[in-house]
Structures are given as C-alpha cells and as structure tokens.
C-alpha positions as CSV (number, residue, x, y, z in Angstrom):
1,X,0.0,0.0,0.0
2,X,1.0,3.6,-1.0
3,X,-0.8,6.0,2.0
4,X,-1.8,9.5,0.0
5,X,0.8,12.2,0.2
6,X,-1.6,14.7,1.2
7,X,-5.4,15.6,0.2
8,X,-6.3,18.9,-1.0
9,X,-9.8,20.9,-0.4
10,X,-12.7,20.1,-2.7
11,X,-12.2,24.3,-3.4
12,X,-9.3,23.7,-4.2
13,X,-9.4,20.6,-6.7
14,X,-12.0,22.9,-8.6
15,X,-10.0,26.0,-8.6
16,X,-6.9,23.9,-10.3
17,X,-9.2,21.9,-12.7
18,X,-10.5,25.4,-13.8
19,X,-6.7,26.7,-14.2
20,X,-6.1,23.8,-16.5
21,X,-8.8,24.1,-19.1
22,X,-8.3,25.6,-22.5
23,X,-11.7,26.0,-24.5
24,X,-11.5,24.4,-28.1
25,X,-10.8,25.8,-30.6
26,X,-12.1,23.2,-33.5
27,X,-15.5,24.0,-34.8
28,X,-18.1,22.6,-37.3
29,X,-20.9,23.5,-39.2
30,X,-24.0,22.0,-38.6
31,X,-27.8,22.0,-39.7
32,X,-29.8,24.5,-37.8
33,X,-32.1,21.7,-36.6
34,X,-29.4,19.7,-34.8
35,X,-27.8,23.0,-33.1
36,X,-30.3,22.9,-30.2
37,X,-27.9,23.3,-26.7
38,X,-24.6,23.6,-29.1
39,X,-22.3,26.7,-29.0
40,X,-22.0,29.5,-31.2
41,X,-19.0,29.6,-33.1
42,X,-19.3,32.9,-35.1
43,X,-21.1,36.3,-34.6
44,X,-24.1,36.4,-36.7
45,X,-25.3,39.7,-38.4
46,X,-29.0,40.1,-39.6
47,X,-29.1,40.2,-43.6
48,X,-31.9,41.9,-43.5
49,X,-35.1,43.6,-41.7
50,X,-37.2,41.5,-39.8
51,X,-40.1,41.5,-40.7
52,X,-39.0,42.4,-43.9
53,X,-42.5,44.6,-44.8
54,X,-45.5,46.2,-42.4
55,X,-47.7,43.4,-41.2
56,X,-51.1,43.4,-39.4
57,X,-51.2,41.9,-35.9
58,X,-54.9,41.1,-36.0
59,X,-57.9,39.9,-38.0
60,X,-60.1,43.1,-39.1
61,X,-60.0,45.6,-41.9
62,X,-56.8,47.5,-42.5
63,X,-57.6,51.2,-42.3
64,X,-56.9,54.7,-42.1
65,X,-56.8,56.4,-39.1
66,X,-58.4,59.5,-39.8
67,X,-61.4,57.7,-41.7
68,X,-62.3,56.5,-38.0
69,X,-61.6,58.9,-35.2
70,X,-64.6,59.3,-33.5
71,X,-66.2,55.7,-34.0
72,X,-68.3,53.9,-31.3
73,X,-71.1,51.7,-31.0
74,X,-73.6,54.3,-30.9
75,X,-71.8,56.8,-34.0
76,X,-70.1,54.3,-36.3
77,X,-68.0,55.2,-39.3
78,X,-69.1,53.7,-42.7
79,X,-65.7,52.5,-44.9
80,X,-65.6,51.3,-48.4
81,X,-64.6,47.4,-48.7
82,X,-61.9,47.3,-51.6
83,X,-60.1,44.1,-51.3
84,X,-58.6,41.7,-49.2
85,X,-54.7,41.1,-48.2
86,X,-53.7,37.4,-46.9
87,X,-49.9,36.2,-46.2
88,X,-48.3,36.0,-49.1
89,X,-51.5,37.7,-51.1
90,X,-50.5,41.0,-50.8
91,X,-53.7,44.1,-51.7
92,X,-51.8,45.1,-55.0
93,X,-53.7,48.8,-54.5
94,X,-53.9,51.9,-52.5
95,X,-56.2,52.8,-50.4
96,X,-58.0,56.3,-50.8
97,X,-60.2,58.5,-47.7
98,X,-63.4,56.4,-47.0
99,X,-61.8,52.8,-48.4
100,X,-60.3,49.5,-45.9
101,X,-59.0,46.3,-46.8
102,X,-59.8,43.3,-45.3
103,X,-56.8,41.6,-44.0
104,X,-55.7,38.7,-41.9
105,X,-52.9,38.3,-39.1
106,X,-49.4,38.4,-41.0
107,X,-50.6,39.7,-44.0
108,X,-48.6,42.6,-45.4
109,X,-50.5,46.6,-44.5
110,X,-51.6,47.8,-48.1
111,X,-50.5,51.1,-48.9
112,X,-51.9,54.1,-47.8
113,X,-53.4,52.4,-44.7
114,X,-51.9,53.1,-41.2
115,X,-53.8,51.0,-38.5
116,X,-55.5,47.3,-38.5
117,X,-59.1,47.5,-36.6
118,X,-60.2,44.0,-35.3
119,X,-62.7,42.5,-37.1
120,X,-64.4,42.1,-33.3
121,X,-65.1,46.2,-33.6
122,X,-66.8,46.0,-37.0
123,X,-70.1,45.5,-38.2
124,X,-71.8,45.4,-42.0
125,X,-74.6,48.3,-42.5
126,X,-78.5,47.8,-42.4
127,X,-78.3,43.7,-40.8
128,X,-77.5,42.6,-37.5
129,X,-74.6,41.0,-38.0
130,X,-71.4,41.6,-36.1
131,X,-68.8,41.5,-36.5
132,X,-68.4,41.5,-40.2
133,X,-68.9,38.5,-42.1
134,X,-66.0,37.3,-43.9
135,X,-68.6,36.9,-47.5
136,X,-69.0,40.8,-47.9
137,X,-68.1,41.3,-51.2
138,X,-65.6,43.9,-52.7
139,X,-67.7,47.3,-52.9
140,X,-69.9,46.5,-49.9
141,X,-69.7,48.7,-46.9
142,X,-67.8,47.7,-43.2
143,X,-69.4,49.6,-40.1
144,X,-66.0,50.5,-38.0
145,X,-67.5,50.9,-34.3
146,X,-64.4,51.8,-32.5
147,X,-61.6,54.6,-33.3
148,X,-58.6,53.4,-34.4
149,X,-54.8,55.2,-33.8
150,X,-51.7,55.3,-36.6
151,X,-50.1,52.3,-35.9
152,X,-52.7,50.2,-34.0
153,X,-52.4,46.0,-34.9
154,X,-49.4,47.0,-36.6
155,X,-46.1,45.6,-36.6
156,X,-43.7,47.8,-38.4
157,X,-41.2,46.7,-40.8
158,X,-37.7,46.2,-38.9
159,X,-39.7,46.1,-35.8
160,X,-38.0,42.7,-34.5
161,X,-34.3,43.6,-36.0
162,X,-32.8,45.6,-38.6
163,X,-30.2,44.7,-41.4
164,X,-27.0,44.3,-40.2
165,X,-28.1,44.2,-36.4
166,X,-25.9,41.6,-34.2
167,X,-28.1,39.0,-33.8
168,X,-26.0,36.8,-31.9
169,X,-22.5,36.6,-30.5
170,X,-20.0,33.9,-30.2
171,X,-19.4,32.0,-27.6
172,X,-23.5,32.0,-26.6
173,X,-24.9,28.4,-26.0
174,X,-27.9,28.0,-28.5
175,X,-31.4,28.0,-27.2
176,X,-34.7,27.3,-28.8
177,X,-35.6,31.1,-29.3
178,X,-32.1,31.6,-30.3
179,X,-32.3,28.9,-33.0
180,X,-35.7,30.6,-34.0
181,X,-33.8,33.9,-34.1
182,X,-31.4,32.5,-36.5
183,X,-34.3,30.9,-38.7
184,X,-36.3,33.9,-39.0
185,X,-33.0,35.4,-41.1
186,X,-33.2,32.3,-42.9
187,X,-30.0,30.2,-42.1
188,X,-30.4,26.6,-42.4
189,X,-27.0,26.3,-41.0
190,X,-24.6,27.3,-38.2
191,X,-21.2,27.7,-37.6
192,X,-20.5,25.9,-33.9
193,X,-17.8,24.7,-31.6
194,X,-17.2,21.0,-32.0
195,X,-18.6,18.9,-28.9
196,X,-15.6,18.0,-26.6
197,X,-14.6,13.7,-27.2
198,X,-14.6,11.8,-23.9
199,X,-12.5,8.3,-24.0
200,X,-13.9,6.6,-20.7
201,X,-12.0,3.3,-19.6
202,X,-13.2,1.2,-17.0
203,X,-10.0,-0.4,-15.3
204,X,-9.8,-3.3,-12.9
205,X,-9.3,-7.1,-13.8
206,X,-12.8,-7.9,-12.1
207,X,-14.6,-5.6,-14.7
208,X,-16.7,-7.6,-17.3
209,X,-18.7,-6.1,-20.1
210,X,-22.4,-6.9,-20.2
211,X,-23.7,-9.9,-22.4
212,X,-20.6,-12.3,-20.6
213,X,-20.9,-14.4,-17.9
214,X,-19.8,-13.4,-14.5
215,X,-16.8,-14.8,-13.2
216,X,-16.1,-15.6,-10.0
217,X,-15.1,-12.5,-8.0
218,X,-16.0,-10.0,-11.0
219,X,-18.5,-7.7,-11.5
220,X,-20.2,-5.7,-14.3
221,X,-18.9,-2.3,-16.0
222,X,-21.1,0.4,-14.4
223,X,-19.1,3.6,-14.6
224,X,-18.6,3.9,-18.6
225,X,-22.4,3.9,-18.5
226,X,-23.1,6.3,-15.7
227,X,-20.4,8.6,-16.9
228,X,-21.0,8.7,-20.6
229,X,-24.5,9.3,-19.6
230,X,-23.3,12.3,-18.2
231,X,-20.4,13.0,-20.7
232,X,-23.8,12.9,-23.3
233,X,-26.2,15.0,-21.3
234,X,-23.9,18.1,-21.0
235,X,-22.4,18.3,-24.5
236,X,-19.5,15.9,-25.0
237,X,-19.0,12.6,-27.4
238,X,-18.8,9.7,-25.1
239,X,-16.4,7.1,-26.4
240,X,-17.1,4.1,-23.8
241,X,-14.2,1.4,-24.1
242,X,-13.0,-2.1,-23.0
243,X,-12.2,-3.2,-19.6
244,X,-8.6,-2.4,-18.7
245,X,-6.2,-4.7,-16.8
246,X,-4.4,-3.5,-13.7
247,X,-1.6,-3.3,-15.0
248,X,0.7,-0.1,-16.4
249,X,1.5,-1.4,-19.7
250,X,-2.4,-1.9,-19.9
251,X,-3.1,1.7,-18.8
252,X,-0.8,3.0,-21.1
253,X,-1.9,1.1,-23.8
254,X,-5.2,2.7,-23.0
255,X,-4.2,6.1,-23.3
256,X,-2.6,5.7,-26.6
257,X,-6.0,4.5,-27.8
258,X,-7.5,7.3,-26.5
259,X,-5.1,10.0,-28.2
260,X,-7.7,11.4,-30.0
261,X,-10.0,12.5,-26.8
262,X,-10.1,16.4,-25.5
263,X,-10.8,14.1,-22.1
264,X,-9.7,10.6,-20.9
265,X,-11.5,9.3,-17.6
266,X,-10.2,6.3,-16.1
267,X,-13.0,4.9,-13.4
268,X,-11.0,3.0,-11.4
269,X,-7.3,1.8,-10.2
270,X,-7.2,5.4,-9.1
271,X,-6.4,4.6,-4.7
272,X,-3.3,3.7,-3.3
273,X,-3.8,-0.5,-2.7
274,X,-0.7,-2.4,-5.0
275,X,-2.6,-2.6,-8.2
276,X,-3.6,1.0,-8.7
277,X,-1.7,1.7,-11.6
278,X,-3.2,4.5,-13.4
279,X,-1.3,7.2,-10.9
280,X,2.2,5.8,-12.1
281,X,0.6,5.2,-16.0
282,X,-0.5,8.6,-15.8
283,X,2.6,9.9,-14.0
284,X,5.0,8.8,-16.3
285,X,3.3,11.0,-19.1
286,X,2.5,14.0,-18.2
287,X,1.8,16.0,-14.6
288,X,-0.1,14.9,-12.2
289,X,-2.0,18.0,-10.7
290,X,-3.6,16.2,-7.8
291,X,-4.1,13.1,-6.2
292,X,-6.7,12.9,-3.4
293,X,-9.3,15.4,-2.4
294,X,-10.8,15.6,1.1
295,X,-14.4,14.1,-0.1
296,X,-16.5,11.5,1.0
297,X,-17.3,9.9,-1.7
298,X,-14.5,10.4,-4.4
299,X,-11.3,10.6,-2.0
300,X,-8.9,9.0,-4.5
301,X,-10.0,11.3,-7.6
302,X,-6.7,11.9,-9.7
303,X,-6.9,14.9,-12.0
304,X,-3.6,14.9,-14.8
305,X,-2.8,16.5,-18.0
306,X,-0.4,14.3,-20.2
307,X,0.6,16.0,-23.7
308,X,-0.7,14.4,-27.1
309,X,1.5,12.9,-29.6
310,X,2.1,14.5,-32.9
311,X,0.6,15.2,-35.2
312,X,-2.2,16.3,-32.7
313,X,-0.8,18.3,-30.3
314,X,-1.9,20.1,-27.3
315,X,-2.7,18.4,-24.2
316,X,-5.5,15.7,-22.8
317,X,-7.3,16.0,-19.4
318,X,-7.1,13.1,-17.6
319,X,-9.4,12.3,-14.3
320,X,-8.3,8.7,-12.4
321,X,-11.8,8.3,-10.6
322,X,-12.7,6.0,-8.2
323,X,-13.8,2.6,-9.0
324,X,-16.7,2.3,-7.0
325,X,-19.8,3.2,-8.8
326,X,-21.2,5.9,-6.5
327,X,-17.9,7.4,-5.5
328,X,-16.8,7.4,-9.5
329,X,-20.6,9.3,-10.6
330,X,-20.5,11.7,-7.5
331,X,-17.3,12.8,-8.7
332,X,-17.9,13.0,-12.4
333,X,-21.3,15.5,-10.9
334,X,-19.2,17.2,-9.3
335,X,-15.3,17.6,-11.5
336,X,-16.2,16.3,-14.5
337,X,-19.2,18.2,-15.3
338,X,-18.4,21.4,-14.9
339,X,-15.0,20.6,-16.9
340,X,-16.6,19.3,-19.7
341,X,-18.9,22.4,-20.2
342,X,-16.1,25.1,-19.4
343,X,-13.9,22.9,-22.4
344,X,-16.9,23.1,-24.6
345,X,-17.9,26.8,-24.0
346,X,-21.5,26.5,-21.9
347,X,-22.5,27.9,-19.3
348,X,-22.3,26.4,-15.6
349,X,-25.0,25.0,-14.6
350,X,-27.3,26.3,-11.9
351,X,-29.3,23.1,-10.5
352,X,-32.1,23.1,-8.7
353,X,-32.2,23.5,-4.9
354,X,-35.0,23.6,-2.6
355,X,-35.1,23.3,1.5
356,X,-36.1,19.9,3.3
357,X,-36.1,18.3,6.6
358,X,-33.6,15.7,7.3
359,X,-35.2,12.5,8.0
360,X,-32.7,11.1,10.1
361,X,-29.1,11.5,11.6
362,X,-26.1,11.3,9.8
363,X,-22.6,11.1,10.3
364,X,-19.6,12.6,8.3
365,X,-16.1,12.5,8.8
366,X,-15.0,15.5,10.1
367,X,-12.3,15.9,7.8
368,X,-13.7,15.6,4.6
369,X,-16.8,17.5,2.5
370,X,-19.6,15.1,2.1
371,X,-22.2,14.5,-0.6
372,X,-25.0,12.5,1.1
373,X,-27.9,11.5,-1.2
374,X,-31.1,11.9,-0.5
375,X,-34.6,11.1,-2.2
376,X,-37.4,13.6,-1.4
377,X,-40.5,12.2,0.5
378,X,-42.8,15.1,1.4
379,X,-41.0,17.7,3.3
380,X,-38.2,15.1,4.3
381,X,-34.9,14.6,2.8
382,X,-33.7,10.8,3.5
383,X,-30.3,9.9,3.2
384,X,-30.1,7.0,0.4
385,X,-26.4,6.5,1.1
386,X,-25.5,2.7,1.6
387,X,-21.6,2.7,0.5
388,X,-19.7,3.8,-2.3
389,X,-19.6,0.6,-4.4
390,X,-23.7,0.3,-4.7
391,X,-25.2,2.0,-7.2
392,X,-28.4,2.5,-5.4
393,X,-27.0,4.7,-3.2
394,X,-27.3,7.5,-6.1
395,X,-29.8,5.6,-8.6
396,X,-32.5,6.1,-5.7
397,X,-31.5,9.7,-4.7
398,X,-33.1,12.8,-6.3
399,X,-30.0,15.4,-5.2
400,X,-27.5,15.6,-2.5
401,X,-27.0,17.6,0.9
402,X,-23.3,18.9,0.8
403,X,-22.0,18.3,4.5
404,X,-18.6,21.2,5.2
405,X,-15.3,19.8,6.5
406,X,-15.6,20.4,10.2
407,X,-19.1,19.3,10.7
408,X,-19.3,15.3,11.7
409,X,-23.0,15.1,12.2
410,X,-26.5,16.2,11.2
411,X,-29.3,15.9,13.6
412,X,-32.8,14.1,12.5
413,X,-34.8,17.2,12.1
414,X,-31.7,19.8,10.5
415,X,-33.1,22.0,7.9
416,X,-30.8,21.0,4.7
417,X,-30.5,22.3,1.6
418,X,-30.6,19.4,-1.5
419,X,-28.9,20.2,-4.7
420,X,-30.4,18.4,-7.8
421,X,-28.8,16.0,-9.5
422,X,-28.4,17.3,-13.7
C-alpha cells in the first residue's frame, strides 16, 4: 500500500481543474435543426429587416386612421370594402379616404393604410350581423364601431431587428428562441464549436462487459455507463471502451488508444492499494496536478494533464476516478461536469435547490466535504447512502446535501438544503 501524500480541499481541486482548461478551438458546421444546446462559433449579423415589410397583428379591416376617429357603438363610421390582403397575397392597391381592406394576421399593411381594426369592432350596414362577415363582397360597406390610432395592430417593418443588427455573438450556447432567431434570417446552417470527445476506460481485472458471464469475483462495468451518460447529457461525445487490466502497460496502452480524446476518464485503479496503476501510467506521461481530495465519496480522484502525440498536439485532461460506482458518478457530478462544459464553451449549470427536513441522523467524517444522497419524500430529505460501491445509493436519490469539513454530524430534524442532480 501507497498512503496518500496529502489531500487537497474540494475548493481547491475545482480551482486547479479550472486553471487547466483551454476551450477548443475546432469547430463545425452544422444544420440549424441539430444546433439545439450547441455553441455558437461565429457572430451572426442580420441580412436583412425583420419582418421584412409592415404586417397586421390582428384579423379586421386595414384602415386609415383618420377615416375612423370618433367611432363607437352608438356613432359608427361607414368604410368602403376594396379588397382583401392574406400572407403571401399581398392588396396590390392603394387605399383612398373612405376605403379599408380586409386583412388577416401576417398579411402585409396595403399602402396608404396606417392601422389594422379587429374584425371584433366592426359590423356590416342595415343587418344585424357583427362582427363583419368574412362573405361581404368587394364594394360592400364595413361599419368601424371603435376609433382606431396610426399604428394600431401593426407591426412595423424592422420592428424585431434591422439589417445588419448583431443577432448573436460567439461564444452564446444556442437555445430554442435563439435557433428561431437565427431561422427567421433564414439560415439553415450554423457555424459551432465542435462537442468536446470523452474516451472513458473502466479499469480493474474484475470488470466484465455486459452480455458475458460473470466470473467468479467480478463484476459488471457500471461507470462507462453512468459517466458517458453524463459526458452525453452536457455536451461531449462519449467514447465508452473495453475493460482495462491492472496493469501499467495496460493503462498506457489505454491512453494511446485514447489520443484522440479532449478528455480521458479512467474509473477505477485510481487509490493507493498495490494494483492502482493509473497514478504511475498517468505519471509517467504528463503531470499529475492532484491526487486525493478531502471528499467523501470520491477521495482517490486523480486529475492529470499528459501532452498528445504528434501530429495532434496540445494536451488531454485526464481524471483517475474511483472505482466504486457511487464514489466514480459523484465525482464525475461534481469535477467532471463542470470541466466538460467550461472545455466546450457553456455555461455552468445552476441546479435546482429547494429546503427539506432531514429524515434522520447522519454522520460525516469530520475531515472531509460530504455529498450524502437523498430522495425527497414530502417535506423530508432521507439519506439514500449505503456505500460507495452500490449504485443504489445514487440511482434512488433525487440530489445531495453537501455536509462542510468540520461538521461530523446532522441531527434528525436539521433543515438541509438538496442540490439536484443534472
């Protein structure tokens, strides 16, 4: 057995993971329909005004103003029905004191009108019908029953954004209004930064893929799932691999494979029993920034950068997690995560928190910063945890409860704050 040098803070683990990250540079261009959560790669400029002519807001008759100050239900103001204007069906004419236009929502404002009244406020002469029936034919009369202002139902031309306006910057993840932003200016493509490539390795001789029988002593690979899950849901290409052996040669062997990846997580062989390898593997190509943070679970977390070969260049991240399924997740929530979407250019994310009770006592080692899951039952928060090698522990918890160095126990009762899992 090797004992840990030393453990640094959790603050600290993040602060130097930060330090280490250099956004990419490689980008692509992609259709507009698959650039939903992607980053923007390239300022865009608007090619033109949007909308690109006056447009009514409403059903109704387009009008002139003047031709209807004064109208009510009691006085109404008698117009002149001369055509109709639909999207795409532009009124080709102009319209003259006394005449409106019949118009539906989108359709382009014929000239010489300056206001849209709903068809709700209009009426046809001598029946009772109201509003206005959609059959009047050209030359027939429209009662207006309410006064109208220049530029009521109108949406001007330019109104949304003008030619040559910055419509969005680099570097800005892509939402779906932002994607409809980029539509309305009619791109069917987008420049974007390339999604960061994850090579994930479980290590250990006991690991076994799924589909073989289990030998004696062995047990199934669970962390290339549960991290390329994650790797997945925040904006990197997962690239899950074989079993490796505990053994250096194996581990290096590994990383050549893997000399392609922006990122290289090996879950497992990452303590300090006789056949943890990957420190020396990873130690003997590059520096090893830390080894061992003061967290419960996750204590044996390695974080490394080892330099590419040519003709490649640059250098790969490398995180050594812990083998055990719930110590290797929590740490890929919590170092991983946030990694992968500074290399990639998104923003942090901001999870979901809300206050519970804690349903009963815990204990933490005083030394170390907890993450306890919990699972939300009402207004309780109860601790899921049942060791770092099952699974359950996290697959049954909704979020965590962060527990400070310095604090070795939580009453039943406490008022905790739970951090959602994303």
């Amino acid at each position: 057995m090797r004992p840990f040098a030393g453990t640094i803070t959790l603050d600290e683990a993040r602060r130097l993971i930060r330090e280490a990250i250099v956004p990419l540079v490689r980008h692509e261009a992609i259709a507009l329909d698959l650039a939903d959560g992607r980053v923007l790669a390239e300022d865009v400029v608007a090619p033109m005004d949007q909308p690109p002519f006056d447009r009514s807001a409403m059903d109704g008759y387009a009008v002139r103003a003047a031709d209807v100050a004064g109208a009510t239900r009691g006085v109404p103001k008698v117009l002149r029905l001369i055509g109709r204007a639909y999207t795409a069906e532009p009124f080709a004419g102009t319209l003259a004191p006394g005449d409106c236009v019949e118009i539906a929502t989108g359709a382009p404002i014929p000239d010489g009108a300056d206001a849209v009244v709903m068809v709700e406020d209009t009426g046809r002469p001598g029946t009772a019908d109201w509003p206005a029936p959609a059959w009047l034919d050209s030359g027939e009369q429209v009662l207006v029953l309410a006064e109208a202002r220049p530029g009521q139902h109108a949406i001007r031309r330019g109104s949304d954004m003008r030619a040559e306006d910055l419509v969005l910057r680099a570097g800005q993840a892509l939402t779906p209004s932002r994607i409809g932003a980029l539509a309305a200016i009619g791109r069917d493509r987008v420049r974007v930064v390339g999604k960061p490539i994850v090579a994930i390795f479980p290590t250990g001789n006991e690991v076994v893929r799924q589909g073989q029988p289990l030998p004696l002593a062995s047990v199934y690979d669970v962390n290339s799932f549960t991290v390329g899950a994650l790797v997945a849901r925040h904006g990197g290409v997962a690239e899950r691999h074989a079993p490796v052996p505990d053994t250096i040669v194996a581990v290096a062997t590994a990383l050549d494979a893997a000399s392609g990846a922006d990122i290289v997580v090996l879950g497992g062989g990452s303590s300090v029993g006789e056949r943890d390898v990957v420190i020396d593997a990873v130690a003997a190509r590059g520096d090893v920034i830390f080894h061992g943070i003061a967290v419960k679970p996750g204590k044996p977390t390695l974080f490394a950068r080892i330099a590419r070969p040519a003709p490649l260049g640059g250098r790969q991240l490398v995180f050594g997690m812990p083998g055990n399924p719930t110590s290797c997740l929590s740490q890929a929530h919590v170092l991983l995560m946030p990694a992968l979407r500074q290399l990639a250019g998104l923003p942090p994310i901001d999870p979901p928190r809300v206050r519970r009770r804690l349903a009963s006592a815990v204990g933490s080692p005083a030394n170390r910063h907890q993450f306890l899951p919990v699972r939300l039952e009402g207004d309780l928060a109860v601790p899921t945890f049942k060791g770092s090698g099952e699974i359950t522990s996290l697959s049954q918890a909704d979020g965590y409860v962060e527990i400070p160095v310095g604090v070795a126990r939580l009453d039943a009762g406490t008022d905790v704050e739970v951090v959602g899992y994303e």
